[in-house]
N, C-alpha and C positions, 0 to 999 in steps of 0.2 A: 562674590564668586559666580564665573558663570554656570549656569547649567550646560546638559550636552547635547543636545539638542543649540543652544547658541555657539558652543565648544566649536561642534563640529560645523556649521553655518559658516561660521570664523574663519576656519582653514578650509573650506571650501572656496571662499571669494579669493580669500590672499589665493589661491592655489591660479584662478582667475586671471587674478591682478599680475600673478609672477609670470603667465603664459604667457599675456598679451603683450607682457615686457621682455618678451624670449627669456625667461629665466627659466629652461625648461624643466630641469635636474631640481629646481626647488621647487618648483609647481607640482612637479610630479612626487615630489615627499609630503606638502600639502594635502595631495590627491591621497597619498596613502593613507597620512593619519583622519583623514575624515570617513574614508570606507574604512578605517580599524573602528571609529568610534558611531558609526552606523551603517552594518556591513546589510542590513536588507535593503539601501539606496542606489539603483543603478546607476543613477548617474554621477557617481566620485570613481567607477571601475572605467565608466563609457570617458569622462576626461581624462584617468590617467591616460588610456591607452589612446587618446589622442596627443598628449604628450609626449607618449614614446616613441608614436609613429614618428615625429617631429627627427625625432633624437637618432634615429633610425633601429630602434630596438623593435623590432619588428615582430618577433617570436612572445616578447614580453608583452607588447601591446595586442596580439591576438587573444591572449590569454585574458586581459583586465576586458576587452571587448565582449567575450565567449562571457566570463561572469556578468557583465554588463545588461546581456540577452537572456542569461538565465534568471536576473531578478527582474528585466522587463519584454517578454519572447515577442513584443509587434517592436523592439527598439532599430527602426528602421535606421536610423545615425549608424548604431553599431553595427548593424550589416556593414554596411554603404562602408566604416572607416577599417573593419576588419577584410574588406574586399582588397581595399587599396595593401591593406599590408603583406595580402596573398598576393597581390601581383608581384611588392617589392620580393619576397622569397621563392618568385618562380612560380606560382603555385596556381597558372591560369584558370585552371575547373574551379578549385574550390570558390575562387574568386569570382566566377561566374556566378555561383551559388549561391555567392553573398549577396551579390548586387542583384541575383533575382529576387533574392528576400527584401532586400529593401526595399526596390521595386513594389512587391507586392503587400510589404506595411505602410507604403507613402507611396502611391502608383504617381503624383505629380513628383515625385523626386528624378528631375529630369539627365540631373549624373550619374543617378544607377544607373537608368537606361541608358544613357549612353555608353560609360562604361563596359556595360553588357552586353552592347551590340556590337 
C-alpha cells in the first residue's frame, strides 16, 4: 500500500503527464486530489490554476492561484499566472499588481515586466 506522501506524488505527476497531453479537465482533478491530500503544498493550487487558466475558467483559477501565494507569499509563478487571468476578466489594475509582484519575487522574470509595462 502506498503511503501519502507517495499517494499524493502520484497524482501530482499523472496531473503533469494529463497537462502536457491537454487533458486539462483530468489534470485539473489530479491537481485536486493531491492538494486535498496535502493541502499546506502550494504547488498542486499554483498547477490547478494553471490548468484552469488553460480551460478558460479564469475566476476558479485566481482563487487556486490566491491559495497558491498564501501557502508560498515570494510565489512569483502565481503572481505572473494570476496576472494573466485578471487581464482575461477585464481586471487591468489588479493585473498590474500581479505582475509587479512577480516582478518583485523574481526581478529577472522578464514577462512580468513586460507585461506590466
Amino acid at each position: 500500500k502506498l503511503t501519502r506522501d507517495e499517494t499524493t506524488f502520484l497524482k501530482f505527476q499523472t496531473g503533469k503527464l494529463l497537462e502536457s497531453q491537454q487533458n486539462f479537465d483530468e489534470a485539473s482533478d489530479c491537481y485536486r486530489e493531491a492538494s486535498r491530500l496535502c493541502p499546506d503544498d502550494w504547488t498542486c493550487p499554483y498547477f490547478r490554476g494553471r490548468v484552469l487558466n488553460k480551460i478558460q475558467d479564469f475566476k476558479e483559477a485566481i482563487r487556486h492561484f490566491e491559495r497558491a501565494i498564501s501557502l508560498k507569499p515570494s510565489c512569483s509563478e502565481a503572481f505572473f499566472h494570476r496576472g494573466l487571468a485578471l487581464i482575461k476578466l477585464n481586471a487591468p489594475q489588479d493585473a498590474i499588481k500581479s505582475f509587479e509582484n512577480a516582478s518583485k519575487f523574481d526581478p529577472k522574470n522578464s514577462q512580468a515586466f513586460l507585461k506590466r509595462g
